[in-house]
TORTIDO-64557 format. One record per atom (N, C-alpha, C): residue number from 1; chain; atom name; x, y, z. Coordinates in Angstrom, 1 decimal. Example, Ala and Ser with C-alpha at 12.3 -4.5 7.8 and 13.67 -1.06 7.14 Angstrom:
<recs>
<1 'A' 'N' <13.2 -5.7 7.8>>
<1 'A' 'CA' <12.3 -4.5 7.8>>
<1 'A' 'C' <13.2 -3.3 7.8>>
<2 'A' 'N' <12.8 -2.2 7.1>>
<2 'A' 'CA' <13.7 -1.1 7.1>>
<2 'A' 'C' <12.9 0.0 7.9>>
</recs>
This chain:
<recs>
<1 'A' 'N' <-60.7 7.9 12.1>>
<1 'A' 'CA' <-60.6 7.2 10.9>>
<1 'A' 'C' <-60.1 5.8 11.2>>
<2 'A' 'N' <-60.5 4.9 10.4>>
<2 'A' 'CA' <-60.4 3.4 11.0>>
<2 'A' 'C' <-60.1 2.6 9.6>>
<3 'A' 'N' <-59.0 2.6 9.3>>
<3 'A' 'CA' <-58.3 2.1 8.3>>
<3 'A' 'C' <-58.4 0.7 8.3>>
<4 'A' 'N' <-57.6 0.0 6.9>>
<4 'A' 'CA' <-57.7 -1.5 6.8>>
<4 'A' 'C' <-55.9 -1.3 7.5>>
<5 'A' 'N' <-55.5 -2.1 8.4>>
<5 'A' 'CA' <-54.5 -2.4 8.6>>
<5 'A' 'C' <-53.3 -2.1 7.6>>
<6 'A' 'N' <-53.3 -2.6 6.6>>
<6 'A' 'CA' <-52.4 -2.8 5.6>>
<6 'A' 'C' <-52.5 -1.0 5.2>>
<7 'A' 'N' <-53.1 -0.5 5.2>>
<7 'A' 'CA' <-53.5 1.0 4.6>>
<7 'A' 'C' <-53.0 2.3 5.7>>
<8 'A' 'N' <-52.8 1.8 7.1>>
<8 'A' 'CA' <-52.0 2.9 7.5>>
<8 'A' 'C' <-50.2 3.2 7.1>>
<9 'A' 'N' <-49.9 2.4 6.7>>
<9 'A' 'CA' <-48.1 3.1 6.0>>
<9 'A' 'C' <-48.8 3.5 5.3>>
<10 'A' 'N' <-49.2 3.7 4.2>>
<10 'A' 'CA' <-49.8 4.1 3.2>>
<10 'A' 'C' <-50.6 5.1 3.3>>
<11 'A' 'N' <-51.2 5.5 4.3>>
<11 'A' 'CA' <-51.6 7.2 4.6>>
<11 'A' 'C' <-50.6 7.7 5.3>>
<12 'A' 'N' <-49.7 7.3 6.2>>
<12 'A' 'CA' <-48.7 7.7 7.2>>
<12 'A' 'C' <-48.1 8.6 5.8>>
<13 'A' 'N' <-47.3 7.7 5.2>>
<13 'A' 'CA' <-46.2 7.9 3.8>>
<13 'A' 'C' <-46.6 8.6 2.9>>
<14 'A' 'N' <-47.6 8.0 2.3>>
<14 'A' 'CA' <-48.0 8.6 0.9>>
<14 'A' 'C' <-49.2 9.9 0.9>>
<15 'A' 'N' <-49.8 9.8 1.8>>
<15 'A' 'CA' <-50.8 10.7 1.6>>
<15 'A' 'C' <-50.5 11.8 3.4>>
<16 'A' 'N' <-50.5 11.8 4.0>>
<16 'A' 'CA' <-49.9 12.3 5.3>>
<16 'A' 'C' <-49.3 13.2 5.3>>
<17 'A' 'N' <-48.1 12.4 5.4>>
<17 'A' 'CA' <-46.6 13.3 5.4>>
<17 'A' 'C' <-46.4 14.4 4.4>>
<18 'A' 'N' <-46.9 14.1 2.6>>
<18 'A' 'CA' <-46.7 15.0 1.8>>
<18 'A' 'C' <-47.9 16.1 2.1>>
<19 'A' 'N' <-49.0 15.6 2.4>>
<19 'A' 'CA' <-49.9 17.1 2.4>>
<19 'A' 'C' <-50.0 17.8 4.3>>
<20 'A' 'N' <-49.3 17.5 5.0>>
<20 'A' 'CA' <-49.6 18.2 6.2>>
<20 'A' 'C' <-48.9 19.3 6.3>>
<21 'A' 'N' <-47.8 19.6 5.6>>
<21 'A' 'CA' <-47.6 21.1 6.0>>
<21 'A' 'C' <-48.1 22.0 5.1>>
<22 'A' 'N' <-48.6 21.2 4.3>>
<22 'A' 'CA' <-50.1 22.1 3.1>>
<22 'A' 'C' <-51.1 22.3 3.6>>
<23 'A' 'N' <-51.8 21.4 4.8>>
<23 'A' 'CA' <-52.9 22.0 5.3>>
<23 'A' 'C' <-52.3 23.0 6.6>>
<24 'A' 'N' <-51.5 22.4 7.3>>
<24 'A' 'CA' <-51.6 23.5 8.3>>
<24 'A' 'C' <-51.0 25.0 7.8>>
<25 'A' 'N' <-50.6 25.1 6.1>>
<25 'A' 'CA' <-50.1 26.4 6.0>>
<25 'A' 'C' <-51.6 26.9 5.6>>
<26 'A' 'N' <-52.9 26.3 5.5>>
<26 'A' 'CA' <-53.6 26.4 4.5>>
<26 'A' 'C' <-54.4 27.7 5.3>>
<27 'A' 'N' <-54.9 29.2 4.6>>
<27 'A' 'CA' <-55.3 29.7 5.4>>
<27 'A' 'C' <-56.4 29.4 6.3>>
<28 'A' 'N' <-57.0 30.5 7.5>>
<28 'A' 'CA' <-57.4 29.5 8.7>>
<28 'A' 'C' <-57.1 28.7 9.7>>
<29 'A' 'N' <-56.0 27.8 9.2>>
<29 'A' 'CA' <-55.7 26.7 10.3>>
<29 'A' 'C' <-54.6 27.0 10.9>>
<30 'A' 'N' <-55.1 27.0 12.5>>
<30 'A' 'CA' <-54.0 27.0 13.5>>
<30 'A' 'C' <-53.4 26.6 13.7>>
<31 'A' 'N' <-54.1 25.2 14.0>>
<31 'A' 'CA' <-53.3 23.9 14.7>>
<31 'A' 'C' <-53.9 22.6 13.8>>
<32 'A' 'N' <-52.8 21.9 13.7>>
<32 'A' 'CA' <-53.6 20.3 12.9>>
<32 'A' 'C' <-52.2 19.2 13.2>>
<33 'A' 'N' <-52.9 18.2 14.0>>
<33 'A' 'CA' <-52.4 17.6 14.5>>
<33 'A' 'C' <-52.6 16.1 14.3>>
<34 'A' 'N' <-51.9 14.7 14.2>>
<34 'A' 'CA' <-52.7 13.3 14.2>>
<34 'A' 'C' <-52.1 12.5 15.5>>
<35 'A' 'N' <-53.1 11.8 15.4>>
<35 'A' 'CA' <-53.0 11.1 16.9>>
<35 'A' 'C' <-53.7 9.7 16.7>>
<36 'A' 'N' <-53.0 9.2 17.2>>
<36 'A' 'CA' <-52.9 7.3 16.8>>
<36 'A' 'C' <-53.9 6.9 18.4>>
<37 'A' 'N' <-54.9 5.8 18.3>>
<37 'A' 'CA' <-55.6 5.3 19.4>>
<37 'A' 'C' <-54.5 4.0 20.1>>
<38 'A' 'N' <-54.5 4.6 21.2>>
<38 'A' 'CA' <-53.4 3.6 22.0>>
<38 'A' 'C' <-53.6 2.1 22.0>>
<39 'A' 'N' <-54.7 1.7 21.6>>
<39 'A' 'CA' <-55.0 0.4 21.6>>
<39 'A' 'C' <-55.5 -0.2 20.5>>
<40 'A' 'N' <-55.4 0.3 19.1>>
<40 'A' 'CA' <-56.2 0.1 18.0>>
<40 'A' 'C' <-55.3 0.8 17.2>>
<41 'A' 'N' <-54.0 0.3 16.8>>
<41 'A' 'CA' <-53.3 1.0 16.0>>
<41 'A' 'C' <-53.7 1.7 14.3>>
<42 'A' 'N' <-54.5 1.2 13.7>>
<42 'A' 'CA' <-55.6 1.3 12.7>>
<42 'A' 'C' <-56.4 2.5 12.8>>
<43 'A' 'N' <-56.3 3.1 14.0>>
<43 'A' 'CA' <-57.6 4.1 14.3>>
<43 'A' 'C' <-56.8 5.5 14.7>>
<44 'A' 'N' <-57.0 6.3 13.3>>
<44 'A' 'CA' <-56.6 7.4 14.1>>
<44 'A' 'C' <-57.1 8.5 13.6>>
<45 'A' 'N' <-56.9 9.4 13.9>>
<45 'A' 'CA' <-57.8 11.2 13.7>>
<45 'A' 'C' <-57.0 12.5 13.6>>
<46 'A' 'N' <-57.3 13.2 13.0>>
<46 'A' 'CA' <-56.8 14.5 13.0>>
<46 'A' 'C' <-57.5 15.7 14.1>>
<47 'A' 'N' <-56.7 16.3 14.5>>
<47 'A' 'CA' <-57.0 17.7 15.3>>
<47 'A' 'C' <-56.6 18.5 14.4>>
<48 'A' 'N' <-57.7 19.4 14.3>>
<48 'A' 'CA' <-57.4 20.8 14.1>>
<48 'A' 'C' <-58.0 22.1 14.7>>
<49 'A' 'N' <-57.5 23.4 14.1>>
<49 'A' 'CA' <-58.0 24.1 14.9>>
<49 'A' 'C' <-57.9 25.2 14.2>>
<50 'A' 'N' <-59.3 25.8 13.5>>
<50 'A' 'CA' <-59.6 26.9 12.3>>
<50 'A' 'C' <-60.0 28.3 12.9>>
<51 'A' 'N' <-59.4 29.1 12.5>>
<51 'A' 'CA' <-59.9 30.2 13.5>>
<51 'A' 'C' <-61.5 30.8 12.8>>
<52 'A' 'N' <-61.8 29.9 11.9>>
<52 'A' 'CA' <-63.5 30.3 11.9>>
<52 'A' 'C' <-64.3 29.0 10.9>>
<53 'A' 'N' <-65.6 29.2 11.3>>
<53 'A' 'CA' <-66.2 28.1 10.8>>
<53 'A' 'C' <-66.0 28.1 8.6>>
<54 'A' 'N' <-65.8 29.5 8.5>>
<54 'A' 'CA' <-65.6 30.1 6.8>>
<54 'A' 'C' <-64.3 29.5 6.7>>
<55 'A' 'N' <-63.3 30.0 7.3>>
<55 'A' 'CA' <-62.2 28.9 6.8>>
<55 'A' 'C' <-62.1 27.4 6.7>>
<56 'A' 'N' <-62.7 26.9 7.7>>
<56 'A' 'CA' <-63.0 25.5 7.6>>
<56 'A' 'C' <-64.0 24.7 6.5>>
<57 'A' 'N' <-64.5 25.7 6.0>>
<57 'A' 'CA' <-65.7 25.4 4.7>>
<57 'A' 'C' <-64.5 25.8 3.5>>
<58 'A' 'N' <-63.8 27.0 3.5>>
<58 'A' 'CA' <-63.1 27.1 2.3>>
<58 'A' 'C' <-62.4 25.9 2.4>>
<59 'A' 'N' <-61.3 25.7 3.1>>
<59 'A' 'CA' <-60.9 24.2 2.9>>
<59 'A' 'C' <-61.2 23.0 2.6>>
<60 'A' 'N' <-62.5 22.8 3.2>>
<60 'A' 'CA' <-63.5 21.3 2.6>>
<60 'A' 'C' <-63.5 21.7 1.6>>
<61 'A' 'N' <-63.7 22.6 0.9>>
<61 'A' 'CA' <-64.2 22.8 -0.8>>
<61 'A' 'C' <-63.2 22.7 -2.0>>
<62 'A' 'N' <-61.4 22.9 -1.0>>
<62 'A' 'CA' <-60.4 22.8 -1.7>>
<62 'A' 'C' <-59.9 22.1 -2.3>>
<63 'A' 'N' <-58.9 22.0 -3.6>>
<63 'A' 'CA' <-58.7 20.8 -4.2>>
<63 'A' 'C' <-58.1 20.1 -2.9>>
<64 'A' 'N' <-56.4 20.8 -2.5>>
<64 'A' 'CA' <-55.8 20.2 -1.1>>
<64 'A' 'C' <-57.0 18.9 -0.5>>
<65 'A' 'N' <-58.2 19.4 0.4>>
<65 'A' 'CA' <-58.9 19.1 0.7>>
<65 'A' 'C' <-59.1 17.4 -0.6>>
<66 'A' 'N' <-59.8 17.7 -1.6>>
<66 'A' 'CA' <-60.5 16.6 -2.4>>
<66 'A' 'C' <-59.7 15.7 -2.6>>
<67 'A' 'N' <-58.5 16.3 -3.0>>
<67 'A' 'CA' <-57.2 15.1 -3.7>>
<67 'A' 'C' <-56.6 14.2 -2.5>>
<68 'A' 'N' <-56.5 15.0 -1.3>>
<68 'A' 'CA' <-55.8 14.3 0.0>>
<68 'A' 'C' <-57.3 13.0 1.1>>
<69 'A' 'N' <-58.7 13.8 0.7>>
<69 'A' 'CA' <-59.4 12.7 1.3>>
<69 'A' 'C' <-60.0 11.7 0.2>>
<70 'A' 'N' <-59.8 11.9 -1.2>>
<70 'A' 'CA' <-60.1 10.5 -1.8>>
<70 'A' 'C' <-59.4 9.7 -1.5>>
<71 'A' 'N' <-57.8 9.6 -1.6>>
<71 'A' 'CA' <-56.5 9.3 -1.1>>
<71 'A' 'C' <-56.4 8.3 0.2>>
<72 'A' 'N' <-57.0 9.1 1.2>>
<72 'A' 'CA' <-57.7 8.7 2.5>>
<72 'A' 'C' <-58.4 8.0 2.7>>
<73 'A' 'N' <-59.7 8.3 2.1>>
<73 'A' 'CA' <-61.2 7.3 1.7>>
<73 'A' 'C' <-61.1 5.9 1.4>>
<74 'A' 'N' <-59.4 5.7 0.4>>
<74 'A' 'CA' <-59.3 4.0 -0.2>>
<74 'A' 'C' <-59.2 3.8 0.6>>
<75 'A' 'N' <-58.4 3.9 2.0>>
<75 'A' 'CA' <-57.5 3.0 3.0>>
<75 'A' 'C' <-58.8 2.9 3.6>>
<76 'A' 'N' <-60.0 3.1 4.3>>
<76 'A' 'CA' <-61.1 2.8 5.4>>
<76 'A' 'C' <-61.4 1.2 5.2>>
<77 'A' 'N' <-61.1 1.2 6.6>>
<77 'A' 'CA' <-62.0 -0.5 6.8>>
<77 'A' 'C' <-63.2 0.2 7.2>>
<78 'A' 'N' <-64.0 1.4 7.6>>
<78 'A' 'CA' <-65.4 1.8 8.1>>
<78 'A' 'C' <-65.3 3.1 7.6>>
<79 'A' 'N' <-66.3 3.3 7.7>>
<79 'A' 'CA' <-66.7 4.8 7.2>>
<79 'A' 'C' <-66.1 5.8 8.5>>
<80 'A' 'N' <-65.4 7.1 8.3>>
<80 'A' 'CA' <-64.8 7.7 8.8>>
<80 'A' 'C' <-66.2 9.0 9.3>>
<81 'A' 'N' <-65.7 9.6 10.3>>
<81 'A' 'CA' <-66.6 10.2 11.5>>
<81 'A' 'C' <-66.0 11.3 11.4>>
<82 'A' 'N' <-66.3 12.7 11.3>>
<82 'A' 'CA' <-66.4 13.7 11.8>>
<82 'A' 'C' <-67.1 15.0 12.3>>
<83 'A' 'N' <-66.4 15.3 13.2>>
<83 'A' 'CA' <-67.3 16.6 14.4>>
<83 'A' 'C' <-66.7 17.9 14.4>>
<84 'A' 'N' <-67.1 18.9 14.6>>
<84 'A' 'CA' <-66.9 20.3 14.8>>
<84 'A' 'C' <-67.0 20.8 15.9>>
<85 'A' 'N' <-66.2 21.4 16.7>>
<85 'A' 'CA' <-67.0 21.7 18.0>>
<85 'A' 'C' <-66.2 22.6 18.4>>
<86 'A' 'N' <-67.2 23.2 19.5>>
<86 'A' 'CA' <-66.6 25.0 19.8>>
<86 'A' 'C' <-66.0 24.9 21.6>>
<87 'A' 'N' <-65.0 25.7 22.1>>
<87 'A' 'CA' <-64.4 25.5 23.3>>
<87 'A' 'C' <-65.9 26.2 24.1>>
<88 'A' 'N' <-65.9 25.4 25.5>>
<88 'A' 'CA' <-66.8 25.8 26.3>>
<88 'A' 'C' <-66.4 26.5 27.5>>
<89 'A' 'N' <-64.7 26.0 27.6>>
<89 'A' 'CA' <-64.6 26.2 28.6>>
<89 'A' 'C' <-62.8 26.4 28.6>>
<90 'A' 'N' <-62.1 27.1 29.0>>
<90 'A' 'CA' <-60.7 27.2 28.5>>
<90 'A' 'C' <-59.9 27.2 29.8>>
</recs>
């Protein structure tokens, strides 16, 4: 996710910190994690880790889900990217 500058306190604080122990209690999710790009402080992403592709759909569908990524959606300086992907190799 690649925020306007001015808009990461403002997800860090306001939208972040209050919903992340709501998603990772949320059923499904294992692990969810955020992680800042070492050279683009603006740019950062979430890990997570659903133990099935159904839980990760119930969640997209959730309010949790709707209320915390409109929230999210103001702060973009670009349109935000995401992927699903399965372990190949452990």
């Amino acid at each position: 996710m690649t925020f306007r500058p001015e808009g990461v306190s403002t997800f860090l604080n306001d939208v972040f910190e209050p919903s992340k122990s709501r998603i990772r209690a949320f059923p499904g999710c294992m692990h969810m994690e955020l992680l800042r790009h070492t050279e683009q402080s603006n740019v950062l992403c979430t890990f997570s880790i659903w133990d099935s592709e159904a839980a990760l759909d119930v969640y997209r569908h959730s309010e949790l889900f709707r209320d915390t990524w409109a929230k999210t959606k103001a702060l973009f300086a670009e349109k935000a990217e995401a992927w699903s992907m399965e372990v190949i190799d452990e």
